[in-house]
C-alpha positions as CSV (number, residue, x, y, z in Angstrom):
1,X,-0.8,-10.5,-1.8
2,X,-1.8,-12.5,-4.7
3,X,1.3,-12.3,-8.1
4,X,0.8,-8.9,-9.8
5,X,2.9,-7.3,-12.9
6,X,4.5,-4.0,-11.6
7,X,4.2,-2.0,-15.1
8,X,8.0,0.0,-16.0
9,X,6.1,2.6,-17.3
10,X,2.3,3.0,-16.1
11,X,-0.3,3.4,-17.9
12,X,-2.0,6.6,-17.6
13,X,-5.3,7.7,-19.0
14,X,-6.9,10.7,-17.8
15,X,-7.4,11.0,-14.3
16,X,-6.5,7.2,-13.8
17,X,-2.9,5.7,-13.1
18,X,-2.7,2.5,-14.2
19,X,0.7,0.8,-12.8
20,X,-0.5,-3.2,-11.7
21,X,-2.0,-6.0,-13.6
22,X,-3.3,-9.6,-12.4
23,X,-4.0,-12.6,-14.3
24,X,-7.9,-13.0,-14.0
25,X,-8.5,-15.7,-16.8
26,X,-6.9,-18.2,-19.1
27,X,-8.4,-19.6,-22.2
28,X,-6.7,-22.3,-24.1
29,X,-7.9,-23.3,-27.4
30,X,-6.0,-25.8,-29.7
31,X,-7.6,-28.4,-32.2
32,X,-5.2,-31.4,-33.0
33,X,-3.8,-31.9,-37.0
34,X,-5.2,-31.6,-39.5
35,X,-6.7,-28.4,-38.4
36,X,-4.7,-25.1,-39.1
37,X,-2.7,-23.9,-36.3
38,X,-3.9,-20.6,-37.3
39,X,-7.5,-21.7,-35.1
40,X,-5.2,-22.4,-32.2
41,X,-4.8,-19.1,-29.0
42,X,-4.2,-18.8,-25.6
43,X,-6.3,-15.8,-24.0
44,X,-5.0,-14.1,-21.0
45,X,-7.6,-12.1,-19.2
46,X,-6.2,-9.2,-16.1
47,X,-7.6,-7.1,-14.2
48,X,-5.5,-3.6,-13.2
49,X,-5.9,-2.2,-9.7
50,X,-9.1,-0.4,-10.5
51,X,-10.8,-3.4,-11.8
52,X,-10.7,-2.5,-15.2
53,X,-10.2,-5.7,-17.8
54,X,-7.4,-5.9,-20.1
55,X,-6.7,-8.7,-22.6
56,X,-4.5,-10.4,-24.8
57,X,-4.3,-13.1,-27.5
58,X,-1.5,-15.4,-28.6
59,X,-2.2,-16.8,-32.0
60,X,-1.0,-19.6,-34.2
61,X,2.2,-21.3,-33.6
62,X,2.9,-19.3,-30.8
63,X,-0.4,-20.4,-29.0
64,X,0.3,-23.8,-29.4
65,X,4.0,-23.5,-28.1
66,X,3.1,-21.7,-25.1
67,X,0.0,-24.3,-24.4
68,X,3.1,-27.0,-24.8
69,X,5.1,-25.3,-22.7
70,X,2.1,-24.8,-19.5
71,X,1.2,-28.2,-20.2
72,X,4.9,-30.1,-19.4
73,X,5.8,-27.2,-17.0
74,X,6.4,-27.9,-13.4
75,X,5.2,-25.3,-11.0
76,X,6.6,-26.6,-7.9
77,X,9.7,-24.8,-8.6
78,X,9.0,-21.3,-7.2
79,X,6.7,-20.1,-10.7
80,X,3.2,-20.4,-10.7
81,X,1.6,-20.3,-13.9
82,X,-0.1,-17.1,-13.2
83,X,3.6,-15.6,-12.4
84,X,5.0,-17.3,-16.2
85,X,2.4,-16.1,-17.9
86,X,2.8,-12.3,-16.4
87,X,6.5,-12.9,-17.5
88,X,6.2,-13.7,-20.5
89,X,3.4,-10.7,-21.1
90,X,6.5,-8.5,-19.9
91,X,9.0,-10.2,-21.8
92,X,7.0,-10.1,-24.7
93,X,6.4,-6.1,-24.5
94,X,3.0,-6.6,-23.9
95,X,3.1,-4.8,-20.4
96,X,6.6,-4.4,-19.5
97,X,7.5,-4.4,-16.0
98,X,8.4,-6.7,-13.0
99,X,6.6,-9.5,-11.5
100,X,6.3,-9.5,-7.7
101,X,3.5,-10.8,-5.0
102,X,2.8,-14.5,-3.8
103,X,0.8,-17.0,-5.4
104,X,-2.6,-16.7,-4.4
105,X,-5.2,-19.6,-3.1
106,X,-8.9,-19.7,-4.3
């Protein structure tokens, strides 16, 4: 089963339960100095278990931090980018909750 973000509290809308998110695309978008960091984001695009899309933006320094970070990371150590980036979502508040699953092959 491909990496999924277990939420700690689901979502719930009416007549849906929302409780698992997967990473479906990544966007990163920086431009090198002397442009303002402000222009820089990473976009994280999920899909929940009823294939409903969800998404959300890092701005600013933040962006360009967290592009640093998946760009000297190594992923041979047991976290897959798709797994990092659910964590930090979590971490972050955006969707809290646990991270479970494998990573999964195209």
């Amino acid at each position: 089963m491909a990496e999924y973000l277990e939420l700690t509290d689901p979502k719930i809308t009416p007549e849906v339960v929302t409780s698992k998110y997967r990473v479906t695309r990544l966007m990163f978008f920086w431009m090198p100095a002397p442009a303002p960091v402000e222009q820089s984001f990473v976009q994280v695009g999920l899909q929940d278990e009823h294939g409903a899309a969800f998404d959300h933006r890092y701005t600013g320094q933040e962006a360009i931090d967290l592009i640093k970070g998946m760009n000297t990371a190594n992923f041979s150590t047991g976290n897959s980018m798709h797994k990092r980036i659910l964590q930090k979502l979590s971490n972050d508040g955006v969707l809290p909750g646990t991270v479970s699953g494998t990573p999964e092959t195209p």
